[in-house]
Backbone as JSON Lines, residues from 0, in Angstrom:
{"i":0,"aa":"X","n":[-38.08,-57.03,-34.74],"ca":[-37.74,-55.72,-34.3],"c":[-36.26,-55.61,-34.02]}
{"i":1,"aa":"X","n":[-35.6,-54.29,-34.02],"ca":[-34.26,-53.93,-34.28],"c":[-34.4,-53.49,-32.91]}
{"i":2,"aa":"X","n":[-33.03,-54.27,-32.32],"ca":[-32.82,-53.8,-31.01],"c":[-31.96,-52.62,-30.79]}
{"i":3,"aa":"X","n":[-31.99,-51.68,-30.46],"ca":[-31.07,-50.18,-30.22],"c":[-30.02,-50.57,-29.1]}
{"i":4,"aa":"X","n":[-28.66,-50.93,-29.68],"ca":[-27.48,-50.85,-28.37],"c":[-27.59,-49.33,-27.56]}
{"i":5,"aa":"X","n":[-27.86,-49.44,-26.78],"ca":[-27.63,-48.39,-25.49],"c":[-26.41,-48.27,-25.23]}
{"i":6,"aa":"X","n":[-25.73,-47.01,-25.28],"ca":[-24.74,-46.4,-24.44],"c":[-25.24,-46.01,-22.93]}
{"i":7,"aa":"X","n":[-24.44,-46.72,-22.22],"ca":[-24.71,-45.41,-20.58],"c":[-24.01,-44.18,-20.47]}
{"i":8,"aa":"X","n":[-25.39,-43.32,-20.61],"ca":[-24.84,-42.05,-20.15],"c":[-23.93,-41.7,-18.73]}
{"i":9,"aa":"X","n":[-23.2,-40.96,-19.32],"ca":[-22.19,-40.74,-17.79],"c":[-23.17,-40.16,-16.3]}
{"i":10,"aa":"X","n":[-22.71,-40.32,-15.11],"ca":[-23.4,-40.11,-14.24],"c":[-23.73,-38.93,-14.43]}
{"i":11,"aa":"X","n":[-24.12,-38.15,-13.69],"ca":[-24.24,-36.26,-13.74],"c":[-23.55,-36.25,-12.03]}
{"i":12,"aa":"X","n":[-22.66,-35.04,-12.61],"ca":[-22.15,-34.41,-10.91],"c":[-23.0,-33.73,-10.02]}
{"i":13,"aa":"X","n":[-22.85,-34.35,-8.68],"ca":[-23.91,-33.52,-7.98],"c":[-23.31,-32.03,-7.81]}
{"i":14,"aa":"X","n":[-23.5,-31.1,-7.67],"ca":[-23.67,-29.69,-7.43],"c":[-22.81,-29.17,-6.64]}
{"i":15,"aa":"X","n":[-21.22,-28.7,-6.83],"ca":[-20.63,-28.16,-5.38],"c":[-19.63,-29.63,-5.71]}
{"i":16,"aa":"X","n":[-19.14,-30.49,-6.36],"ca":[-18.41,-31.34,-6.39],"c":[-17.26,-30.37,-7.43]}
{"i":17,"aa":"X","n":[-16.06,-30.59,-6.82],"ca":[-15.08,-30.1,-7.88],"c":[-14.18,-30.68,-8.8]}
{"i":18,"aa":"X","n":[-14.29,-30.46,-9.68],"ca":[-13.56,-31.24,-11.0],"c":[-12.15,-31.9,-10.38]}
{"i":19,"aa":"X","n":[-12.47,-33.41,-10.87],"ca":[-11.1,-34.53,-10.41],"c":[-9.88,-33.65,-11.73]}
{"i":20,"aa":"X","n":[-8.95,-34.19,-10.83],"ca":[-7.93,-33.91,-12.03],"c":[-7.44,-34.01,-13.36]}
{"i":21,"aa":"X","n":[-8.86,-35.31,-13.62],"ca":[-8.54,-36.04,-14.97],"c":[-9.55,-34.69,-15.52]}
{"i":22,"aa":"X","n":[-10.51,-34.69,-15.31],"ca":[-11.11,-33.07,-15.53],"c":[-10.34,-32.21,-15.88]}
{"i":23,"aa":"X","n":[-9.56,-31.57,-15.38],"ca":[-9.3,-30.77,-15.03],"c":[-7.84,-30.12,-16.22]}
{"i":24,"aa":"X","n":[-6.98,-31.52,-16.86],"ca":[-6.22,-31.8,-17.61],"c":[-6.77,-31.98,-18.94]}
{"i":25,"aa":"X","n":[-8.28,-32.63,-18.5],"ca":[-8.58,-33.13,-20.24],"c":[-9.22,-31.72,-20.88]}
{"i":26,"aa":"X","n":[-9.99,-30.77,-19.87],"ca":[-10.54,-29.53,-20.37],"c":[-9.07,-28.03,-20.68]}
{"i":27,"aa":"X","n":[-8.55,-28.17,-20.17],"ca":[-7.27,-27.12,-20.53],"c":[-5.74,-27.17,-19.19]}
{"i":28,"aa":"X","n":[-5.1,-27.04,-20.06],"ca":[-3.79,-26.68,-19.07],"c":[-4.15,-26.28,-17.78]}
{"i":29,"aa":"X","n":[-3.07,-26.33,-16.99],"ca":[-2.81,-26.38,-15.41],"c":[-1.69,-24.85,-15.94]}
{"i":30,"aa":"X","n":[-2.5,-23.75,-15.26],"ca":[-1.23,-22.76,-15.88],"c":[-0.36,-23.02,-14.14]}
{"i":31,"aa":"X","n":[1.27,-22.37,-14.56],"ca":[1.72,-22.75,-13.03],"c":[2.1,-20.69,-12.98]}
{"i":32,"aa":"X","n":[2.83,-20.92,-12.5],"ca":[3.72,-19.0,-12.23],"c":[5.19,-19.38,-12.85]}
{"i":33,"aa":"X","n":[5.37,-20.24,-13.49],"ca":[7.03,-20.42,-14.07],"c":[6.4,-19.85,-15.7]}
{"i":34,"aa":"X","n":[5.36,-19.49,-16.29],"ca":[5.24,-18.68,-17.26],"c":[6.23,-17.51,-17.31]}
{"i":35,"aa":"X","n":[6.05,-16.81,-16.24],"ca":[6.92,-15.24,-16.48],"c":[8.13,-15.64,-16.26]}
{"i":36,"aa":"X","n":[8.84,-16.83,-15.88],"ca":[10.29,-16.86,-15.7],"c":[10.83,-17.93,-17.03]}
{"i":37,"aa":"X","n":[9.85,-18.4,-17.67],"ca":[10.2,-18.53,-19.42],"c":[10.05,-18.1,-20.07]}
{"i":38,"aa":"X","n":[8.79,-16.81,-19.75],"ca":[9.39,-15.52,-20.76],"c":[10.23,-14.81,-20.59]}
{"i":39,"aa":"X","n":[10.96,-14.74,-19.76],"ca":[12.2,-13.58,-19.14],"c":[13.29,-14.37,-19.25]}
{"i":40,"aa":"X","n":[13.53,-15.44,-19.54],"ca":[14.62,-16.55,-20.19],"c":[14.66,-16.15,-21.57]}
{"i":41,"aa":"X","n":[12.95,-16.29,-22.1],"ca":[13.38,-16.11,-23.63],"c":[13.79,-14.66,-24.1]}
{"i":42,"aa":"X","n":[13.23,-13.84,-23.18],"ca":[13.95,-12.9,-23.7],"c":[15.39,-12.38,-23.59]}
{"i":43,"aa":"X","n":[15.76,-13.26,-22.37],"ca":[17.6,-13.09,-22.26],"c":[18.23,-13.72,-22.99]}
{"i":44,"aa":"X","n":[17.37,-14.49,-23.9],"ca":[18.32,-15.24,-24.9],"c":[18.57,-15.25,-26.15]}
{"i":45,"aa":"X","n":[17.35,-13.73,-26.77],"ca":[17.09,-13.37,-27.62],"c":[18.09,-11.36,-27.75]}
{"i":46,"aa":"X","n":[18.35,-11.41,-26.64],"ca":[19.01,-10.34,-26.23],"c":[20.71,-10.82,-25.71]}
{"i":47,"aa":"X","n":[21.72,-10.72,-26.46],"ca":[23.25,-10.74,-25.03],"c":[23.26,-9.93,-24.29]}
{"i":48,"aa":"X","n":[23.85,-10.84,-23.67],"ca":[24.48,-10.19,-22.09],"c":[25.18,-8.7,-22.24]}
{"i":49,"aa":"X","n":[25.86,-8.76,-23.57],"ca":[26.42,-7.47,-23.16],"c":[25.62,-6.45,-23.74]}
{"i":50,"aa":"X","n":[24.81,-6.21,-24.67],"ca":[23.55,-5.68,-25.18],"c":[22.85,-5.27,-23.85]}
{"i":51,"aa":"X","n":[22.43,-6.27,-23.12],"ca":[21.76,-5.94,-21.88],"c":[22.51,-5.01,-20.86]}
{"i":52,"aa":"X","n":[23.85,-5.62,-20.73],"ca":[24.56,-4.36,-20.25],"c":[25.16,-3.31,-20.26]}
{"i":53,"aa":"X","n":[25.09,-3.2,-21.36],"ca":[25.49,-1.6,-22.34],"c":[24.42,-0.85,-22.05]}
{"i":54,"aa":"X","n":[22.89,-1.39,-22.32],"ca":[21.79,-0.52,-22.03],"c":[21.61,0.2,-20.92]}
{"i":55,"aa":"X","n":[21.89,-1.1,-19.74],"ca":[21.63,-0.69,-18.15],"c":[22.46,0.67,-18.18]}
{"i":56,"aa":"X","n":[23.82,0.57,-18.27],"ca":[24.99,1.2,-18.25],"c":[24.46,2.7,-19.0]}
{"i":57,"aa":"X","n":[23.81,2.8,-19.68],"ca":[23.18,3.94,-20.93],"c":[22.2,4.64,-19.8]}
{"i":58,"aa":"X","n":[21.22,3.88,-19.08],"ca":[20.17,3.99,-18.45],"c":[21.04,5.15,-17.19]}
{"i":59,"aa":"X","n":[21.75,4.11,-16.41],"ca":[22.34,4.67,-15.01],"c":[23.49,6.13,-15.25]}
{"i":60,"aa":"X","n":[24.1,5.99,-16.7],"ca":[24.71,7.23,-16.9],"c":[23.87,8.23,-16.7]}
{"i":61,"aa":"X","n":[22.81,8.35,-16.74],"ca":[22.02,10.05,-16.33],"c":[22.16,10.08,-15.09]}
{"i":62,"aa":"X","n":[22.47,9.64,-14.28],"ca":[23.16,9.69,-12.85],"c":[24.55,10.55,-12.71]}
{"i":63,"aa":"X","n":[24.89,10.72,-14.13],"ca":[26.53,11.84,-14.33],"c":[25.53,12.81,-13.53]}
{"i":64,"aa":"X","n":[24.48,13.3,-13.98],"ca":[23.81,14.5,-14.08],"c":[24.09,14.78,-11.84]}
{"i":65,"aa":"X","n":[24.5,14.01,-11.11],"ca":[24.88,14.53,-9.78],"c":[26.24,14.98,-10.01]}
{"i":66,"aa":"X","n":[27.04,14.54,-10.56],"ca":[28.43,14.69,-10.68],"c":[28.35,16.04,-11.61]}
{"i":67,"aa":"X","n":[28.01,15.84,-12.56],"ca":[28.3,16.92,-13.9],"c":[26.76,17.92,-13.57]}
{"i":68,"aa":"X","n":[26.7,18.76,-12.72],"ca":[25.05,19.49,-13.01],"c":[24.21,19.49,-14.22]}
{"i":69,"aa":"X","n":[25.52,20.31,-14.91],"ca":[24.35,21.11,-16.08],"c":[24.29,20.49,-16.85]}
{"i":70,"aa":"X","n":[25.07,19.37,-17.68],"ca":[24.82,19.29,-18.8],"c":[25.34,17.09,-18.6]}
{"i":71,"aa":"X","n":[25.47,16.82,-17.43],"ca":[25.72,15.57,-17.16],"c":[24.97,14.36,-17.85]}
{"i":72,"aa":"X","n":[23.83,14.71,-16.89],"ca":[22.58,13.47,-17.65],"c":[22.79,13.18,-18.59]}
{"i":73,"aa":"X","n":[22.34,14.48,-19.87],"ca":[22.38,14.07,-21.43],"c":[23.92,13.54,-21.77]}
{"i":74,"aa":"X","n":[24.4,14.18,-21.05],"ca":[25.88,14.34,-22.08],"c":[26.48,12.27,-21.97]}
{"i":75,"aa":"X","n":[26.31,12.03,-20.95],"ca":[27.01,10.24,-20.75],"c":[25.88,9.68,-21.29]}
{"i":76,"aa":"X","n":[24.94,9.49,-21.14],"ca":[24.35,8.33,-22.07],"c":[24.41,8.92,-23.36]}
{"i":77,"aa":"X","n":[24.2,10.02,-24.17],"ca":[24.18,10.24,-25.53],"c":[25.71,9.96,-25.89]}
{"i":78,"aa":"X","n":[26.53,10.04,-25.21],"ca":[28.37,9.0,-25.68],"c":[28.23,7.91,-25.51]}
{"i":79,"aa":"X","n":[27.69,6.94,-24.85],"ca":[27.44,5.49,-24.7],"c":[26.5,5.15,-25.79]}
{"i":80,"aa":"X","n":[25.16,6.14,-26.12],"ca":[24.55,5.39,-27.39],"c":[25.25,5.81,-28.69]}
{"i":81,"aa":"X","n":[25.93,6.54,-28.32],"ca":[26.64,6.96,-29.97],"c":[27.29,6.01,-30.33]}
{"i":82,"aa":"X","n":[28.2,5.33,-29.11],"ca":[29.44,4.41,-28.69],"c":[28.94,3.23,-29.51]}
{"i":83,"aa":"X","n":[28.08,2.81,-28.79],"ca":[27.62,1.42,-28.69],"c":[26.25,0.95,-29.82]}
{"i":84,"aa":"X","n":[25.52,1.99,-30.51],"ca":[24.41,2.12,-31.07],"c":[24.77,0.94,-32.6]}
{"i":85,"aa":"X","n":[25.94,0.96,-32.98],"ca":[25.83,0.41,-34.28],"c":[26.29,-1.16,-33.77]}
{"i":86,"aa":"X","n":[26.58,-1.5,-33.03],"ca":[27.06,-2.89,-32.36],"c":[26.05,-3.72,-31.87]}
{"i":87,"aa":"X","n":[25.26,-2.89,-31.12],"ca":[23.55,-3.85,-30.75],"c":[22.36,-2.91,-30.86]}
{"i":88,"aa":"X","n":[21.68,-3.73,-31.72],"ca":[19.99,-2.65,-31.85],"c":[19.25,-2.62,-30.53]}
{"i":89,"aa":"X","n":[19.46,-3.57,-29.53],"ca":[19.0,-3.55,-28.19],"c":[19.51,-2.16,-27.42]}
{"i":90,"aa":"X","n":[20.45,-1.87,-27.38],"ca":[21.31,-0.41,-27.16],"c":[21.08,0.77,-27.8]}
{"i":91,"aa":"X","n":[21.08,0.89,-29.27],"ca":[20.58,1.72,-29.9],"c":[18.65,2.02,-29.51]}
{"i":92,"aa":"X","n":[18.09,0.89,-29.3],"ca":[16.51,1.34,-29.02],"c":[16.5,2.37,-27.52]}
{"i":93,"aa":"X","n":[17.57,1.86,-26.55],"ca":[17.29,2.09,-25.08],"c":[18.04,2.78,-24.39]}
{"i":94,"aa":"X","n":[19.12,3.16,-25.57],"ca":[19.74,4.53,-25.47],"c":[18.96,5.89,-26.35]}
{"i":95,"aa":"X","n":[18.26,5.57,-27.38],"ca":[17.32,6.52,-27.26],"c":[16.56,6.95,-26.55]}
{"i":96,"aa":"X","n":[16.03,5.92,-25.38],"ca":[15.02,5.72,-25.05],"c":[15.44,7.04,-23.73]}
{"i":97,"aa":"X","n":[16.82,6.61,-22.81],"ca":[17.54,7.09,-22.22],"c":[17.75,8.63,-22.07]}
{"i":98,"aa":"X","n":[18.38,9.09,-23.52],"ca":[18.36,10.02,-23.74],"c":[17.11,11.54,-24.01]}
{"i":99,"aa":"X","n":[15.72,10.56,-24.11],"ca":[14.75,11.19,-24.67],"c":[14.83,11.62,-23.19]}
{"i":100,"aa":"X","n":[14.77,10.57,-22.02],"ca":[14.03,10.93,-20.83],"c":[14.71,11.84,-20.44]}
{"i":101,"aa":"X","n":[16.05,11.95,-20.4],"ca":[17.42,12.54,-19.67],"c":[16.96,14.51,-20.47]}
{"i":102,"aa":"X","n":[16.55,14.32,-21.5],"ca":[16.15,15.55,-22.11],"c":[15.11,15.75,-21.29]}
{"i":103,"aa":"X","n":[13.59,15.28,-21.33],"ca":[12.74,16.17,-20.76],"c":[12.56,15.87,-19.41]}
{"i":104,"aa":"X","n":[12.98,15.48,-18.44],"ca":[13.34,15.64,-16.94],"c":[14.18,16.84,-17.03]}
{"i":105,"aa":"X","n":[14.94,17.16,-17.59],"ca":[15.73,18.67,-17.65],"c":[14.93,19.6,-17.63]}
{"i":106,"aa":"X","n":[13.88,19.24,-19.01],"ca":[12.99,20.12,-19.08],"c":[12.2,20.86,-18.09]}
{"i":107,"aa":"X","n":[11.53,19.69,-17.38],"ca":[10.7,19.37,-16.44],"c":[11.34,20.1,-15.37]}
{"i":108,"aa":"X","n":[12.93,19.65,-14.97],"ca":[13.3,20.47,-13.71],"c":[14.01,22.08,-13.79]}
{"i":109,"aa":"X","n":[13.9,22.81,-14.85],"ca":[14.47,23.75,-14.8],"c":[12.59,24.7,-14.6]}
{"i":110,"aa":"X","n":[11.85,23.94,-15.46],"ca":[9.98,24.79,-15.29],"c":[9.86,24.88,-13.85]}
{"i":111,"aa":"X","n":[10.17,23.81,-13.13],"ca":[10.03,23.1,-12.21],"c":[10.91,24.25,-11.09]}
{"i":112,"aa":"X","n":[11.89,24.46,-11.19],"ca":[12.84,25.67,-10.72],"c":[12.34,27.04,-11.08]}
{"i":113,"aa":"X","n":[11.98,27.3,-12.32],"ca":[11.3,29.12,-12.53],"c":[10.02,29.1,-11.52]}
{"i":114,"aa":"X","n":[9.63,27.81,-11.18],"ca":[8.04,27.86,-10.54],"c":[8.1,28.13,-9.41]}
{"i":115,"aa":"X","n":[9.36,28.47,-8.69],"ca":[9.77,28.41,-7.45],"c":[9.43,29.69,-6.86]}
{"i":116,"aa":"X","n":[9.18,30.95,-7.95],"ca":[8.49,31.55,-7.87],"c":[7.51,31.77,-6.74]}
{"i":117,"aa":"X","n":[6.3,31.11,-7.23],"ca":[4.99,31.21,-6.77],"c":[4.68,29.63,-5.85]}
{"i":118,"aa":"X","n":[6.09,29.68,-5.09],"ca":[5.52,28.52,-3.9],"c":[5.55,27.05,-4.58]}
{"i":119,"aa":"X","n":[5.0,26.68,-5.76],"ca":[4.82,25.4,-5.92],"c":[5.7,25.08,-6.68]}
{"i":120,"aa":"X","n":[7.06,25.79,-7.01],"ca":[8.06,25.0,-7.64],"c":[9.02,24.26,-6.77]}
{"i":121,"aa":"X","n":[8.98,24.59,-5.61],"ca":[9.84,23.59,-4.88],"c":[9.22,22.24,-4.14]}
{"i":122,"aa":"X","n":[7.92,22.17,-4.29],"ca":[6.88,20.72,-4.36],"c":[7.65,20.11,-5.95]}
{"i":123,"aa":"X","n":[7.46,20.34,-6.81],"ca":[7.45,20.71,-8.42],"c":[9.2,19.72,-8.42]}
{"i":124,"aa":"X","n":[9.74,20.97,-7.74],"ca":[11.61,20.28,-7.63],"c":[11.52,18.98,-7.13]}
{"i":125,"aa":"X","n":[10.95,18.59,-5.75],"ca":[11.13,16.83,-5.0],"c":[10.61,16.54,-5.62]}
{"i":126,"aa":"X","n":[9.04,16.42,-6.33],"ca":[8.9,15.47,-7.52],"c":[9.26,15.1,-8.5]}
{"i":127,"aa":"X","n":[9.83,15.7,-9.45],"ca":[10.72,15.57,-10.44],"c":[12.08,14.37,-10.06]}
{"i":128,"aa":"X","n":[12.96,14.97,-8.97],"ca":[13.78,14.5,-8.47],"c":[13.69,12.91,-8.34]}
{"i":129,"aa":"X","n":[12.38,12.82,-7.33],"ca":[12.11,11.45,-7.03],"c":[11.53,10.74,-8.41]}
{"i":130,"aa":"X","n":[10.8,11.49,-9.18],"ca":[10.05,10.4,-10.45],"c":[11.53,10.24,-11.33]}
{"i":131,"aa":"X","n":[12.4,11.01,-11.17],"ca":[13.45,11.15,-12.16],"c":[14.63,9.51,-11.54]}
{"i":132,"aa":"X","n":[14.6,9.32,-10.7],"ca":[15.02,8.38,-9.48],"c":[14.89,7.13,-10.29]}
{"i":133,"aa":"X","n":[13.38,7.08,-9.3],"ca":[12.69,5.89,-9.88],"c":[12.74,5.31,-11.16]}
{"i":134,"aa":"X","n":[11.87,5.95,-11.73],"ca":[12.31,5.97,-13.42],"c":[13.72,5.14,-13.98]}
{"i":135,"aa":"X","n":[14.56,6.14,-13.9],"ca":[15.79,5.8,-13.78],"c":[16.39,4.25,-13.62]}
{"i":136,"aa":"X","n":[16.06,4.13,-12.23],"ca":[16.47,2.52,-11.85],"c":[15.28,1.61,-12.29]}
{"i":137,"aa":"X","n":[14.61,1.91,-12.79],"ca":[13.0,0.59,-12.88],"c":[13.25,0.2,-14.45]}
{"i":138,"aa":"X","n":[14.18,1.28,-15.2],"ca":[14.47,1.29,-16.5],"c":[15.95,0.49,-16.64]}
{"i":139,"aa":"X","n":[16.61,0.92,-15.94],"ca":[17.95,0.02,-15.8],"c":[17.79,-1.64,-15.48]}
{"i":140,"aa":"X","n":[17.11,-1.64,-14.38],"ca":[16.55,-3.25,-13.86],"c":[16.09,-3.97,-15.35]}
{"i":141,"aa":"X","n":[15.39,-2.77,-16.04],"ca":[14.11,-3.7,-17.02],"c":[15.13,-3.66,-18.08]}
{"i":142,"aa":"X","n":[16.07,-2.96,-18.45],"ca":[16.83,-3.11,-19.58],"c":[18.28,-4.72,-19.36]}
{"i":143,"aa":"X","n":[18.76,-4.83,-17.83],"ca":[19.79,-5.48,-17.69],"c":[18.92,-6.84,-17.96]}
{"i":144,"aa":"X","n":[17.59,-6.94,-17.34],"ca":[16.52,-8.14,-17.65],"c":[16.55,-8.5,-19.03]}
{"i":145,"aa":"X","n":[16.49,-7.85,-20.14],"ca":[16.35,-7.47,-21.41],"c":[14.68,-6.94,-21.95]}
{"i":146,"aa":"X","n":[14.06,-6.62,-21.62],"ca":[12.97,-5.85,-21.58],"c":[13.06,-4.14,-22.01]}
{"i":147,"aa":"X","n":[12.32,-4.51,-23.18],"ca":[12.27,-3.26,-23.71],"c":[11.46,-1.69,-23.28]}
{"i":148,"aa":"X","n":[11.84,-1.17,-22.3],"ca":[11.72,-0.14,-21.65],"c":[11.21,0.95,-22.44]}
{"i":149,"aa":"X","n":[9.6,1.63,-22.0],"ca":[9.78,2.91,-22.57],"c":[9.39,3.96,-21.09]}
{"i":150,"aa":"X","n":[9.81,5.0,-21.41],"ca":[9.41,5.66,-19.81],"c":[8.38,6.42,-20.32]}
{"i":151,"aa":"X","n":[7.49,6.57,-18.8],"ca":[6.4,7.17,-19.15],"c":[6.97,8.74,-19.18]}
{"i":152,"aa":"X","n":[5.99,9.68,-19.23],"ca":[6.67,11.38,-19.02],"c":[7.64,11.49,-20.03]}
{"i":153,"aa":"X","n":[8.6,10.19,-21.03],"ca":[9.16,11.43,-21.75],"c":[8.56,11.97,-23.07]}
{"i":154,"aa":"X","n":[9.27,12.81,-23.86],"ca":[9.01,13.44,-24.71],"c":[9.82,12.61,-26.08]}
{"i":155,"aa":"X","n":[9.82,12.52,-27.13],"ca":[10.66,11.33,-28.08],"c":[11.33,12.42,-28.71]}
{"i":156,"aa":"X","n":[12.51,13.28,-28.39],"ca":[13.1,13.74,-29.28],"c":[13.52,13.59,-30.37]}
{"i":157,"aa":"X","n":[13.79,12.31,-30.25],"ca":[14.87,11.18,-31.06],"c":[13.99,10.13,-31.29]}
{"i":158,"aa":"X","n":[13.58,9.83,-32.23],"ca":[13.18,8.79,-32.57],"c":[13.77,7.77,-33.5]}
């Protein structure tokens, strides 16, 4: 008769025991939180510095629009992407991007002003104001990062 070599089966885990580390390595990666700060490397390195800061700079020009009323916003970033548009495609994407918003926040705050009318255009005015704010700087931050920014609310004039 043919004798059968036996393997020993591995023990079995009792229930509520948590995977040793050799576990834990041999079944998949250990993710850590330095993921998002090597993707935000790779993308600063796939983007220059000055690309990144031409954009910001594109972004924060609709801020003329306190200085210059009527026609501020649009008017400085659409000279910075004109400026700068054929030198980096990072600039050219986020000065469109800039300009679309800088258009319909205008939009938004002049409806926003006739509505003043009937009581709810001056609710209508601080919101605008403040989403126009925000916006604004969350787009600048994400562009100097190099992150390709689109804002929500605008309209794509320019595509």
């Amino acid at each position: 008769m043919e004798k059968k070599e036996e393997t020993p089966e591995p023990a079995e885990k009792p229930e509520g025991d948590t995977p040793t580390e050799q576990d834990v390595s041999a079944e998949q990666p250990v993710s850590t939180n330095n993921d998002e700060s090597v993707q935000q490397s790779q993308v600063s390195e796939q983007i220059s510095k000055d690309a990144r800061m031409w954009s910001m700079i594109c972004h924060l020009a609709g801020l003329a629009g306190f200085i210059m009323p009527a026609a501020g916003n649009i008017v400085a970033p659409l000279i910075i992407w004109q400026i700068k548009k054929d030198d980096y495609p990072f600039v050219d994407e986020q000065g469109k991007e800039a300009v679309n918003f800088q258009i319909s926040i205008s939009i938004y705050f002049i409806v926003s002003i006739f509505l003043c009318c009937i009581c709810i255009g001056a609710f209508l005015v601080v919101a605008v104001i403040i989403i126009y704010l925000v916006f604004l700087l969350i787009a600048a931050v994400k562009a100097n990062n190099g992150y390709h920014y689109r804002y929500p609310l605008s309209i794509r004039f320019i595509k």
